[in-house]
C-alpha positions as CSV (number, residue, x, y, z in Angstrom):
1,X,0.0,0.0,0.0
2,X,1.5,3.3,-1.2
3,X,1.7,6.2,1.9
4,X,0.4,9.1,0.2
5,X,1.5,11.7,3.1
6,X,4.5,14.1,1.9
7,X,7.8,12.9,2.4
8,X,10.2,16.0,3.4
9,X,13.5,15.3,0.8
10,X,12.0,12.3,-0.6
11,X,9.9,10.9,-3.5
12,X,7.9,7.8,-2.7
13,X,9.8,6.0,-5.4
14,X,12.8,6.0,-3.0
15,X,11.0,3.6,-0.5
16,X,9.6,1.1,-3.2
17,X,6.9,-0.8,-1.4
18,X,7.1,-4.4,-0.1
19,X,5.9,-7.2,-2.3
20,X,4.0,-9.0,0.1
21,X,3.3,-7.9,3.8
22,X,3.9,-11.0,7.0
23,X,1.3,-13.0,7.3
24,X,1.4,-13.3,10.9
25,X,-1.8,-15.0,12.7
26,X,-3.7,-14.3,15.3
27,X,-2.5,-16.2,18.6
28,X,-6.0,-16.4,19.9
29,X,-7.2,-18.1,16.7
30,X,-4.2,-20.3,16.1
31,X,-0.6,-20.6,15.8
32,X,0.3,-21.8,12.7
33,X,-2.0,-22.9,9.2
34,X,-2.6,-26.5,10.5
35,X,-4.6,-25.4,13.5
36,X,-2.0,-26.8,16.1
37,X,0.4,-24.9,18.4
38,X,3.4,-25.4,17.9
39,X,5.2,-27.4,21.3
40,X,7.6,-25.3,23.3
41,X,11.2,-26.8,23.5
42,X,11.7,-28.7,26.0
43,X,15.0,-25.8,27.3
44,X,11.8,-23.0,27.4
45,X,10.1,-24.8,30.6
46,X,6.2,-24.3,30.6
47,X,6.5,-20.4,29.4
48,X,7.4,-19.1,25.7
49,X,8.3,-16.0,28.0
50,X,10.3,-15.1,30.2
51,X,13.2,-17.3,30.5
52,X,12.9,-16.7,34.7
53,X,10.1,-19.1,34.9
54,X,7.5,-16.6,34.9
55,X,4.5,-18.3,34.3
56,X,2.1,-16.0,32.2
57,X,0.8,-18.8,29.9
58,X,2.0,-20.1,26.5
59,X,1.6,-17.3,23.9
60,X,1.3,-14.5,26.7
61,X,4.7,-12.8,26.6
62,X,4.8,-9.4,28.3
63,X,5.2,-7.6,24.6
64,X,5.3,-3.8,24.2
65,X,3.3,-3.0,21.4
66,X,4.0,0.0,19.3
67,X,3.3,2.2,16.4
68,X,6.0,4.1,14.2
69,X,4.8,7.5,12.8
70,X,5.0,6.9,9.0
71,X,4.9,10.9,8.8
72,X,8.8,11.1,9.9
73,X,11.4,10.5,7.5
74,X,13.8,8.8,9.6
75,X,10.9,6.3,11.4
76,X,11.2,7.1,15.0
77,X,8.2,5.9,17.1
78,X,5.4,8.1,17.9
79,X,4.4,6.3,21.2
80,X,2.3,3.4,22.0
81,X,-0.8,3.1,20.5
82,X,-4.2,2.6,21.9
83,X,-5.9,1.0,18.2
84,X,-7.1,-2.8,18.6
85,X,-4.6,-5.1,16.6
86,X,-7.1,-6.8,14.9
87,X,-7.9,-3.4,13.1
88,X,-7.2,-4.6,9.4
89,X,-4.0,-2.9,8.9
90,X,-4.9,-2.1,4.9
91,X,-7.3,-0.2,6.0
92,X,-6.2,1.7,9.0
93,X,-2.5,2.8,8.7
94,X,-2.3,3.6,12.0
95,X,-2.8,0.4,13.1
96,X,0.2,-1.1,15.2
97,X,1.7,-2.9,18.2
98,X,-0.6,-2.8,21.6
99,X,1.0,-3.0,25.1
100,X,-0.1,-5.2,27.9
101,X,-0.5,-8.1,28.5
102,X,-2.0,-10.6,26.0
103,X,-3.8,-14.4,25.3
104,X,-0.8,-14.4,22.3
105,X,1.2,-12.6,20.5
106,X,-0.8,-9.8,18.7
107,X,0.5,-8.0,15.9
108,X,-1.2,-5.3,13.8
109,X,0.0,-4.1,10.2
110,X,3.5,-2.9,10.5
111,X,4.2,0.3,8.5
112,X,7.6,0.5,6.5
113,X,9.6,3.2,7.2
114,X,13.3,3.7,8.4
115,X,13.1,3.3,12.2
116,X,15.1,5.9,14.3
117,X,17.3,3.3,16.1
118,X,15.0,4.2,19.6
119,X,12.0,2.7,19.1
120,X,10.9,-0.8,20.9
121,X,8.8,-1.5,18.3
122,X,10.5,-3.9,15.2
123,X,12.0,-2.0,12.4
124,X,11.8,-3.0,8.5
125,X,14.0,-1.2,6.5
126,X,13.9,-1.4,2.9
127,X,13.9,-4.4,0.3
128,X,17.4,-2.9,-0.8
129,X,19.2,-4.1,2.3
130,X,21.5,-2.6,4.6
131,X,22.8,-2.5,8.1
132,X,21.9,0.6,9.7
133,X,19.5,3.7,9.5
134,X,17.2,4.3,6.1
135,X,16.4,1.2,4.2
136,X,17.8,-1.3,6.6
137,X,16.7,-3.4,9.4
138,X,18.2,-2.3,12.7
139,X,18.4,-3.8,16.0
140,X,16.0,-1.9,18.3
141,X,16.8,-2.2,22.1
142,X,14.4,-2.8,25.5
143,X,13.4,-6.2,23.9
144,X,12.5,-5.3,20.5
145,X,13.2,-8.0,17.5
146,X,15.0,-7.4,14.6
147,X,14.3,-10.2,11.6
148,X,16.8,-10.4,9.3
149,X,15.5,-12.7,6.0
150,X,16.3,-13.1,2.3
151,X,12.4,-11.5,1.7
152,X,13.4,-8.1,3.9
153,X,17.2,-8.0,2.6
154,X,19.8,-9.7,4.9
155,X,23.4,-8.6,5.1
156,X,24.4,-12.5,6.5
157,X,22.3,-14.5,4.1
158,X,19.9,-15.6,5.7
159,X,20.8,-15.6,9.4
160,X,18.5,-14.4,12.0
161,X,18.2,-12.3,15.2
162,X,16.3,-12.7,18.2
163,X,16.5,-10.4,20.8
164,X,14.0,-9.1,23.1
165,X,11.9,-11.0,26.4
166,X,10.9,-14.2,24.9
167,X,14.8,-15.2,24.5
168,X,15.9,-13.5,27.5
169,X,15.0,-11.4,30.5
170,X,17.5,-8.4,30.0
171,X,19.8,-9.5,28.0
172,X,20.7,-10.1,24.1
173,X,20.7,-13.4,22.2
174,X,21.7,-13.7,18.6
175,X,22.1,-16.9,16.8
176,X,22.1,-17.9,13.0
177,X,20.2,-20.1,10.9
178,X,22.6,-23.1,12.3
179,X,23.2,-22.8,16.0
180,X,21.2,-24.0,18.7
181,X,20.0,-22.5,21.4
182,X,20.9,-23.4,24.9
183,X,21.5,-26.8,23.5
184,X,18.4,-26.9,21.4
185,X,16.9,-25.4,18.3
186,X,15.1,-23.0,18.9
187,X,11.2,-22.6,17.8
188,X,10.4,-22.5,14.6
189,X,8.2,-19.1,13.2
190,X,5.2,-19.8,12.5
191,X,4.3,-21.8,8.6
192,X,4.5,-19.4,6.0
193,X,4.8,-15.9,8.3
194,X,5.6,-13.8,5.1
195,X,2.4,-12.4,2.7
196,X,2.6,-14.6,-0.4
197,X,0.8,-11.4,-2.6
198,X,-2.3,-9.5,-2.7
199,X,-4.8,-11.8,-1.8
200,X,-3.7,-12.1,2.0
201,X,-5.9,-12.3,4.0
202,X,-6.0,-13.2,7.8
203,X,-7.9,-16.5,8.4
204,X,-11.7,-16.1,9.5
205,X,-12.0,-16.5,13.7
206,X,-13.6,-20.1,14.8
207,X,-13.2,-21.7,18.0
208,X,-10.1,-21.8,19.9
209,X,-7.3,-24.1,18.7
210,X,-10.1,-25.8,15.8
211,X,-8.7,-24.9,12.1
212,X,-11.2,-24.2,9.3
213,X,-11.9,-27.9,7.7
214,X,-11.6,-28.5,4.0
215,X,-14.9,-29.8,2.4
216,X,-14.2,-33.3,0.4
217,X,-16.4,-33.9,-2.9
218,X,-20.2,-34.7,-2.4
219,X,-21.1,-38.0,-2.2
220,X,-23.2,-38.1,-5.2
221,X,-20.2,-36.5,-7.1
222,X,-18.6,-39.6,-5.5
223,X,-21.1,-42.2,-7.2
224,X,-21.1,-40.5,-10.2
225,X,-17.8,-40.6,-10.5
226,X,-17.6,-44.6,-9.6
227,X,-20.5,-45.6,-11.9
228,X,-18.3,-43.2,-15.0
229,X,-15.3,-45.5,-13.6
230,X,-17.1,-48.6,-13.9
231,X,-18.4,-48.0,-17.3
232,X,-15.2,-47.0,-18.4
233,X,-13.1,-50.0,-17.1
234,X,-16.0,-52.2,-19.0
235,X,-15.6,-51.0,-22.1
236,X,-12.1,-51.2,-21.6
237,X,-12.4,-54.8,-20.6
238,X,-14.6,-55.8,-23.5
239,X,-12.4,-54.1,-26.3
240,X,-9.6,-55.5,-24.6
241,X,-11.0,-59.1,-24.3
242,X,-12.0,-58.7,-28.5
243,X,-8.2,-57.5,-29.3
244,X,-7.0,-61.1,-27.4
245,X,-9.1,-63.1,-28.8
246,X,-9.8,-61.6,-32.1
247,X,-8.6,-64.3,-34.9
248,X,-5.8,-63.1,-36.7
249,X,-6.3,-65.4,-40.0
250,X,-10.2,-65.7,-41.4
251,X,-11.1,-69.0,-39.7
252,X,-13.3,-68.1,-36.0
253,X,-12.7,-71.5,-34.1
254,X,-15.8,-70.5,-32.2
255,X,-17.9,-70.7,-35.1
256,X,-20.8,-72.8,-35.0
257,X,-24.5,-74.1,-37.4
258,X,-26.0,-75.0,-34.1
259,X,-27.1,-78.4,-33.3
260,X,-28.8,-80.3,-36.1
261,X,-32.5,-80.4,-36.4
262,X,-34.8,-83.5,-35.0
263,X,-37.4,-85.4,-37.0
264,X,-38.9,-88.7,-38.1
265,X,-37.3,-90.5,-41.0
266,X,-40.6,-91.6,-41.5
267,X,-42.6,-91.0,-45.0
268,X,-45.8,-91.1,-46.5
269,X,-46.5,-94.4,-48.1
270,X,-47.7,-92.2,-51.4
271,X,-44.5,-90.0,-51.2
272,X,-41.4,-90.6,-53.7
273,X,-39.7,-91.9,-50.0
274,X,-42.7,-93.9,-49.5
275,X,-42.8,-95.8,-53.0
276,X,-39.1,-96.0,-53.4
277,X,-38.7,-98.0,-50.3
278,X,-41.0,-100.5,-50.7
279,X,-40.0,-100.8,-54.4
280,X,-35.8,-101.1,-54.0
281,X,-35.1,-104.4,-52.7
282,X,-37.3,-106.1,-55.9
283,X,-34.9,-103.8,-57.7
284,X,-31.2,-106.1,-59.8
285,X,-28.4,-104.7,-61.5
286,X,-26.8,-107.2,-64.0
287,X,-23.1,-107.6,-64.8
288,X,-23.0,-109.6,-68.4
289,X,-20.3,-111.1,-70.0
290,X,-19.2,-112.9,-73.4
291,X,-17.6,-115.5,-72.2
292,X,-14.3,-114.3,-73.7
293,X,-14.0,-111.0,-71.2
294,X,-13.7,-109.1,-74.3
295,X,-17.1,-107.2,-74.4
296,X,-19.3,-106.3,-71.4
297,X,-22.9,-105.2,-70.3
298,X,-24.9,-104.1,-67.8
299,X,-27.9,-103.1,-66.6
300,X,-31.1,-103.6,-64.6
301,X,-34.0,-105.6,-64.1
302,X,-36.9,-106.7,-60.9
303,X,-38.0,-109.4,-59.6
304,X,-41.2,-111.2,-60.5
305,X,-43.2,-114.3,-59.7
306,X,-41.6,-117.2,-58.9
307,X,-37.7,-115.8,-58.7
308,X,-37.6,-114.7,-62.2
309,X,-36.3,-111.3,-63.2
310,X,-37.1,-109.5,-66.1
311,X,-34.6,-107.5,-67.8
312,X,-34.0,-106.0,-71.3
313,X,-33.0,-108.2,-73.9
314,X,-30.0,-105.8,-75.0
315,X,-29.0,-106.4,-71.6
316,X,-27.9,-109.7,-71.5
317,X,-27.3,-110.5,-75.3
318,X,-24.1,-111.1,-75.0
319,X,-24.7,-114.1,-72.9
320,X,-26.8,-115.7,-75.2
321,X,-23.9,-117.6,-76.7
322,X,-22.3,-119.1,-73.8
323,X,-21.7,-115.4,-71.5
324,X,-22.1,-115.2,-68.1
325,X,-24.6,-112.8,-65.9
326,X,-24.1,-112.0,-62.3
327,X,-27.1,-110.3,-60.5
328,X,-26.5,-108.5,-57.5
329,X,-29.2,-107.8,-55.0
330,X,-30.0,-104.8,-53.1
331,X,-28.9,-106.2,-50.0
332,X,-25.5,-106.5,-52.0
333,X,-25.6,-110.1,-52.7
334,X,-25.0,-112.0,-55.8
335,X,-25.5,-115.0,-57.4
336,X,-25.4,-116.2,-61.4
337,X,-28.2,-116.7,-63.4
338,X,-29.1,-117.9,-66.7
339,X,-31.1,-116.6,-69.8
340,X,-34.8,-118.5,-69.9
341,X,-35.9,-116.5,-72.9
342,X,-35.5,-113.2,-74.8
343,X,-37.5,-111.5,-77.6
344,X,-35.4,-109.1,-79.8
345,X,-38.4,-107.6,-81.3
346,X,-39.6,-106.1,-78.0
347,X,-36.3,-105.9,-76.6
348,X,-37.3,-107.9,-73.3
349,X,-35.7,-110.9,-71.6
350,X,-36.1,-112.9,-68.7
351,X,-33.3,-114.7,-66.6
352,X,-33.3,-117.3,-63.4
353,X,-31.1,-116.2,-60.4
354,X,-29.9,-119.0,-58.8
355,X,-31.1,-117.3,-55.3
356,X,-32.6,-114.9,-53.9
357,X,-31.8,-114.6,-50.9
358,X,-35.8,-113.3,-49.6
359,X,-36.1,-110.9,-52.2
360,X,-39.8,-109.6,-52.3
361,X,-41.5,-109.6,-55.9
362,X,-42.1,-106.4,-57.3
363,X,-46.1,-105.3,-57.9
364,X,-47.3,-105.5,-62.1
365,X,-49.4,-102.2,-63.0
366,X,-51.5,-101.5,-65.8
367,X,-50.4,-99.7,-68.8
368,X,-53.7,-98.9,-70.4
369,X,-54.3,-96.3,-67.5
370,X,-51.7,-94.3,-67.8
371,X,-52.5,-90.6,-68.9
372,X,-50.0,-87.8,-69.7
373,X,-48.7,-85.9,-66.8
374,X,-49.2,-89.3,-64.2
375,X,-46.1,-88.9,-61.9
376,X,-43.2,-92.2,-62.3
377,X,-40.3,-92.9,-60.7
378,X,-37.2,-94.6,-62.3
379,X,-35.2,-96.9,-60.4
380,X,-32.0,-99.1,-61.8
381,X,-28.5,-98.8,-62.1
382,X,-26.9,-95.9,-63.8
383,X,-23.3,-96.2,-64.6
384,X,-23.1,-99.0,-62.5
385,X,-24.6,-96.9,-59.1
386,X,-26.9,-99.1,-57.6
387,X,-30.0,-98.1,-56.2
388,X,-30.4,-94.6,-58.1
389,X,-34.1,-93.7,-57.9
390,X,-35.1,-90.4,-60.3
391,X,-38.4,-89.0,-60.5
392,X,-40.3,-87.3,-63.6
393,X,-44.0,-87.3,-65.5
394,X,-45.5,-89.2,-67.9
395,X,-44.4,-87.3,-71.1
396,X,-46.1,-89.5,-73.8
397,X,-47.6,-92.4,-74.9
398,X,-46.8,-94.8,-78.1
399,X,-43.8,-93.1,-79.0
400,X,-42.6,-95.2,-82.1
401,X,-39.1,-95.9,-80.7
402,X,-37.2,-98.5,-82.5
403,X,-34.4,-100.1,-79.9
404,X,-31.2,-102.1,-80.8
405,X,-29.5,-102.1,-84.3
406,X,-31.6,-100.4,-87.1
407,X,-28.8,-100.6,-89.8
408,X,-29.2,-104.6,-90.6
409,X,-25.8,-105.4,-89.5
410,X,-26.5,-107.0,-86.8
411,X,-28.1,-110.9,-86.6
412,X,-30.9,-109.8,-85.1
413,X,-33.9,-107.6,-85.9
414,X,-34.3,-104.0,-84.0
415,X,-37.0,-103.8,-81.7
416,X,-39.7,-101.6,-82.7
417,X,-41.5,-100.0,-79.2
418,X,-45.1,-97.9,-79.2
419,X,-43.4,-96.8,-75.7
420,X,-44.2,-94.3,-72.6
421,X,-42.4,-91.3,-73.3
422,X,-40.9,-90.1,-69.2
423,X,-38.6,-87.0,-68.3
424,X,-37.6,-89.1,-65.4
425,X,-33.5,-89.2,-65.6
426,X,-32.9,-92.8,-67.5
427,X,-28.8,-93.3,-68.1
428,X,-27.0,-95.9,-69.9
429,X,-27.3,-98.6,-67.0
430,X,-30.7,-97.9,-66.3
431,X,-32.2,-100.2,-69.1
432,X,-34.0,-103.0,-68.0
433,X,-35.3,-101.5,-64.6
434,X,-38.8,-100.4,-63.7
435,X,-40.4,-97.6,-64.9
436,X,-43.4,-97.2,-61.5
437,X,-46.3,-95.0,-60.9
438,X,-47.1,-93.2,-57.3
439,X,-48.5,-96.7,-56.2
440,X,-45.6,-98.4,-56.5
441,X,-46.7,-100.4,-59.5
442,X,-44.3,-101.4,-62.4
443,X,-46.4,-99.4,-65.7
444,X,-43.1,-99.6,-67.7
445,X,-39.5,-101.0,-68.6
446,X,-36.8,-98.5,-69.2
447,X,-35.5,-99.6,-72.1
448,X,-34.3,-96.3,-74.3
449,X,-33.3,-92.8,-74.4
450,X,-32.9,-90.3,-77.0
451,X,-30.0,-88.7,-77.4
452,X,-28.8,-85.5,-79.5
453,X,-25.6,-87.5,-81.3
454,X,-23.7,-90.5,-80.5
455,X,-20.4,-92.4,-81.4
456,X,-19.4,-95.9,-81.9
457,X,-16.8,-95.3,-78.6
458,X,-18.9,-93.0,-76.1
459,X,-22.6,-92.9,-75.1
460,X,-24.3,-89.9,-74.2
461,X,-26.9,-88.9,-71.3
462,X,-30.0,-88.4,-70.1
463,X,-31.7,-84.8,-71.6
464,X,-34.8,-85.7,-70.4
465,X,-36.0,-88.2,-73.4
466,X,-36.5,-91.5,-71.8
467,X,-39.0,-94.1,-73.1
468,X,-40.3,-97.3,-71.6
469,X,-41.8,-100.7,-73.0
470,X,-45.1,-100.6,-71.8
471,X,-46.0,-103.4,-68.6
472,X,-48.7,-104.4,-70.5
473,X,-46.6,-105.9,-73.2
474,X,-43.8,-107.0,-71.1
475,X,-46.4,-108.9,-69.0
476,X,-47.5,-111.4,-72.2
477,X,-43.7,-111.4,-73.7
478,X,-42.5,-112.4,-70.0
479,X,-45.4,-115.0,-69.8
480,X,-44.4,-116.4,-73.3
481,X,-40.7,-116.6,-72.8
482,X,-41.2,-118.4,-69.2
483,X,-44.0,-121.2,-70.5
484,X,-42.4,-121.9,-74.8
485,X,-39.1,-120.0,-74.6
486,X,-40.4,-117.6,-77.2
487,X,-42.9,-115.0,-77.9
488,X,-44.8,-114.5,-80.5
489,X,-45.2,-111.8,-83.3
490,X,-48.2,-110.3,-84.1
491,X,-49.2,-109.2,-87.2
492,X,-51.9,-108.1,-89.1
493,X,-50.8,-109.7,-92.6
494,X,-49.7,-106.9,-94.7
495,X,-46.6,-105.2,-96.6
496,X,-45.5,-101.9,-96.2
497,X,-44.6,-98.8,-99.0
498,X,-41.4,-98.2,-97.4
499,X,-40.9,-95.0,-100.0
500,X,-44.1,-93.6,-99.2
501,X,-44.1,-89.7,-97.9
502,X,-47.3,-89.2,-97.5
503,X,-50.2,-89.2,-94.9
504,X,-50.7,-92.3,-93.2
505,X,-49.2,-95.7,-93.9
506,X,-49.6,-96.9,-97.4
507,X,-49.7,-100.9,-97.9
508,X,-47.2,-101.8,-101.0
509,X,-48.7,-102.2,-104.3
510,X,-46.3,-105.2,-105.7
511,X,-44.8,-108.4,-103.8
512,X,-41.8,-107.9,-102.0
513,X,-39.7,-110.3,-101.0
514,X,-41.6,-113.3,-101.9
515,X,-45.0,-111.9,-100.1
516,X,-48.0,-110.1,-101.7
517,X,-49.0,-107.0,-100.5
518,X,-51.7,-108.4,-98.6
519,X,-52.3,-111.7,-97.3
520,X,-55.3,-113.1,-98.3
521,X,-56.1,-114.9,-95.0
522,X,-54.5,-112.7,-92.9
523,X,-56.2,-109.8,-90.5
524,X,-56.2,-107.0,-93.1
525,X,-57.3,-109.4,-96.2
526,X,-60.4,-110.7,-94.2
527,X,-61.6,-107.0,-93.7
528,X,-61.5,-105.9,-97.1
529,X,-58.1,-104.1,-97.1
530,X,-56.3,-104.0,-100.6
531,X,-53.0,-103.5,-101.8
532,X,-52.7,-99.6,-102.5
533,X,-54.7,-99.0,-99.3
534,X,-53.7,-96.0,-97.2
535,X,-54.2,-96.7,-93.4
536,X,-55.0,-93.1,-91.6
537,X,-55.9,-94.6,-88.3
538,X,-55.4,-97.0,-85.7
539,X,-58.0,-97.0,-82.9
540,X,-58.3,-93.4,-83.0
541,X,-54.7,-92.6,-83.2
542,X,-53.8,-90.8,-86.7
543,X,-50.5,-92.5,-88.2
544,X,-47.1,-90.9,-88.8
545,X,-44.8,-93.9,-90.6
546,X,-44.6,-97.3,-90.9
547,X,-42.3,-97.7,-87.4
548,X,-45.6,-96.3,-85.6
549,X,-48.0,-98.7,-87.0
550,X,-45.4,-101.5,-86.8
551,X,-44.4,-100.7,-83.1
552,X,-48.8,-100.2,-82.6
553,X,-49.2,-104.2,-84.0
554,X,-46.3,-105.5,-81.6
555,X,-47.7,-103.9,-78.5
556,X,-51.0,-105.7,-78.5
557,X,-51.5,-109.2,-77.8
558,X,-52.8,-111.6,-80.2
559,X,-56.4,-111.9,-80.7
560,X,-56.9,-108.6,-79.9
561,X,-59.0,-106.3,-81.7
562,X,-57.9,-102.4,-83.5
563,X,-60.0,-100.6,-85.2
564,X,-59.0,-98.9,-88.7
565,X,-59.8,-96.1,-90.2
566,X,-58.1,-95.9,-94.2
567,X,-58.7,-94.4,-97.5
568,X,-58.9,-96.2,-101.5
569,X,-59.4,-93.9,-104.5
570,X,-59.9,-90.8,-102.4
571,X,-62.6,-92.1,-99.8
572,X,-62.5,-92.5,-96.4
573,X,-63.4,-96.2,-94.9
574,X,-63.5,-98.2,-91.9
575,X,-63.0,-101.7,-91.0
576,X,-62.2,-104.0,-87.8
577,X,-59.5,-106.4,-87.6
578,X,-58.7,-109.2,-85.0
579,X,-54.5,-109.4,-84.3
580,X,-52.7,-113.0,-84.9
581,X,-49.1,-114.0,-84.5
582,X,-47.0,-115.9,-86.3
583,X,-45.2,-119.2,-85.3
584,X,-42.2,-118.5,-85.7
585,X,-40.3,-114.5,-85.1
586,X,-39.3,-113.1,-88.8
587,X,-36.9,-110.6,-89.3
588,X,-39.2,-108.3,-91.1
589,X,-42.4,-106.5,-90.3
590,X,-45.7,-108.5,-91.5
């Protein structure tokens, strides 16, 4: 705080004000920051006082109090002063020392000014430092105390003076920093006496001895603060716990599908499941030989009345002249067999297992009731894989299909088929196996497929053209071949236009072969038909070629009865004919 009064001979920038001002506490209030007091050495006896044992209480020396005059220029003491010295000294700077006795050492607001060397009173000089007079600290007598420190200027770095009562009762003590007193330090000043700036302040008054307590953190700052800690050191945990155990290549050994699902292997008997369990085990394949191990077949047949199987009679061919044909079972057993009969012209066989080892007979349908769109199943061997069951429709019916060797190369006449046209899958392999409807019962044998090109060294698969020998016909062939060995042909007893292109089937017009166009006693000659005829219809079903009337004969049975429809010198006509068959199989068509 800047003195404002005049200054005789000097300008107040030759006294440069203090940068702080001592903090020094109230003894009533308490001794140092802490709230304690400090303990008297042991040397002092029960009194801070007088050394003479003088009991006047701890903190009650017998101080003089004064004030200095900061009017005069050399800072001579005006004479004790009456003002109370808890008087806030920045605002009353005629605030100082009080004498009498006191509860502790009181002090006031020192003024600085140069003291006059009587006073009793402590003197401050200036911040510049010095022994003696203006700007120094002096030594007052009567039991005044000089403080020499680094913050006031000290001329022996740093070392300190006590004199004055509470060291002594008339006498002078001086020590420095370093030597004790009477044996023993002396007492330490109070914690942090000196102002540390413009915001001193002296501490508010509370009870005796009882420092102002610090107030912690609330408690629900305290909870807040643990939950944001807890959350924090969870996410931490969980990021932590992915970075360990994060995979570092791109399997996850902790991946899982789950558990598989339950359920009943149980079907409906109607179902494809259904019907191809109860049709497998009266299901062959067949493993044919020449004889010679030279050539090979195979293929597929079921298992009919009495043990016999029925097969396709491009199957097992190549046994006919001394070959060998192993049948194995769906249970996977096996056993030879032997060829009882075989029809080229419908491409069936049958053959005798030796054993069967229990297998169940397979169910006969009925081929006449089979409409486009029925649903079938195919079952056989493709490719030599056992047990292969596809599924498809009923594409057609009496597709003209002529089976085996069409180019007259081969000993034996082709086989000319009015079959059932399926999209079920049929593979080389499957020929020879049944052909069954949604009941289970054999309508077909799965004899051919058609194919978009083939080669003397490779065979080609399914593309959805498969064709079966209706059951129908393979029931009387099958019967034939078991009771005489053979079956027979029927016929209707006429010759065929083989250069004919136009619509229908047109009988021949001059003897072929040794045979007239039309045999006299034959089917066709008994209802009126003549050579030059042109048959439009059989039983309804307009003709294409020859093959399809040719493969329409061989499909029924003899004695049966077609109706035809057929045209002579422009006109329509109609007639009924009764089917025979010959005695003896001929290679040609009659």
């Amino acid at each position: 705080m800047t003195d404002e009064r005049p200054r005789e001979g000097r300008t107040p920038s030759d006294y440069p004000e203090p940068q702080g001002r001592p903090d020094f506490l109230p003894a009533d209030d308490r001794s140092d920051y802490d709230g304690r007091r400090p303990e008297p050495p042991a040397s002092f006896g029960s009194s801070w006082g007088d050394p003479s044992g003088r009991s006047e209480g701890y903190g009650s020396p017998p101080y003089e109090y004064r004030s200095y005059d900061a009017s005069s220029s050399s800072g001579s003491p005006s004479g004790a002063s009456s003002h109370d010295p808890r008087t806030d000294p920045r605002t009353d700077p005629q605030a100082g020392y009080r004498t009498g006795p006191q509860t502790g050492p009181q002090f006031g607001a020192p003024t600085f000014g140069p003291p006059d060397g009587s006073g009793s009173g402590p003197s401050y000089g200036s911040p510049g430092g010095g022994s003696s007079g203006a700007g120094s600290s002096g030594t007052p007598d009567n039991g005044t105390r000089a403080y020499d420190s680094p913050f006031f200027g000290s001329s022996d770095s740093g070392a300190r003076s006590y004199e004055g009562p509470p060291f002594g009762s008339s006498g002078e003590q001086s020590y420095g920093g370093s030597r004790p007193y009477g044996g023993s330090a002396p007492p330490p000043p109070p914690h942090q006496a000196l102002g540390m700036g413009t915001g001193w302040a002296p501490p508010p008054p509370g009870p005796q001895g009882v420092g102002t307590a610090r107030r912690g953190p609330s408690t629900g700052l305290l909870v807040v603060l643990a939950v944001v800690i807890a959350l924090a050191a969870s996410m931490l945990g969980s990021v932590g716990t992915y970075l360990l155990t994060k995979p570092t290549s791109g399997n996850d050994p902790s991946y899982s599908l789950g558990p598989l699902p339950t359920g009943a292997t149980n079907r409906a008997p109607d179902s494809v499941a259904g019907v191809a369990s109860r049709v497998l085990p009266s299901v062959v394949s067949l493993e044919v030989g020449n004889g010679t191990n030279t050539e090979g077949a195979s293929g597929s047949g079921f298992l009919i009345k009495n043990g016999y199987v029925v097969t396709n009679n491009h199957v097992v061919s190549l046994a006919a002249k001394g070959g060998e044909i192993r049948i194995m079972f769906n249970n996977r057993k096996t056993t030879s067999a032997r060829i009882v009969g075989r029809d080229p012209g419908s491409d069936l066989a049958v053959v005798k297992p030796e054993e069967t080892f229990g297998t169940p007979e397979i169910t006969l349908g009925n081929s006449d009731q089979v409409v486009v769109g029925d649903p079938v199943i195919a079952i056989g061997s493709p490719l030599g894989l056992t047990g292969t069951v596809t599924t498809g429709i009923v594409s057609s019916l009496n597709r003209p299909v002529i089976a085996g060797d069409d180019t007259g190369t081969s000993a034996e006449e082709p086989a000319y088929i009015s079959a059932i046209q399926t999209d079920a899958a049929i593979n080389p392999g499957n020929s020879g196996g049944p052909l069954v409807n949604g009941r289970g019962e054999v309508v077909g044998v799965n004899s051919a497929i058609a194919t978009l090109g083939r080669s003397m060294s490779s065979q080609s698969g399914s593309i959805g053209l498969g064709f079966a020998i209706p059951v129908n016909q393979t029931r009387r062939v099958a019967e034939e071949l078991i009771t005489t060995g053979k079956a027979k042909r029927p016929k209707i007893g006429i010759v065929l236009e083989k250069d004919y292109r136009g619509v229908g089937v047109k009988i021949a017009t001059e003897p072929a072969g040794g045979q007239q166009p039309v045999d006299a006693d034959g089917p066709a000659g008994k209802a009126g038909l003549k050579a030059g005829d042109v048959i439009l219809e059989i039983d309804g079903l307009a003709l294409q070629d020859g093959n399809e009337l040719i493969a329409l004969i061989r499909s029924k049975a003899p004695g049966a009865k077609i109706n035809v429809k057929y045209q002579r010198d422009g006109k329509e006509r109609s007639a009924t004919l009764v089917v025979t068959a010959d005695e003896e199989p001929k290679p040609t068509p009659s």
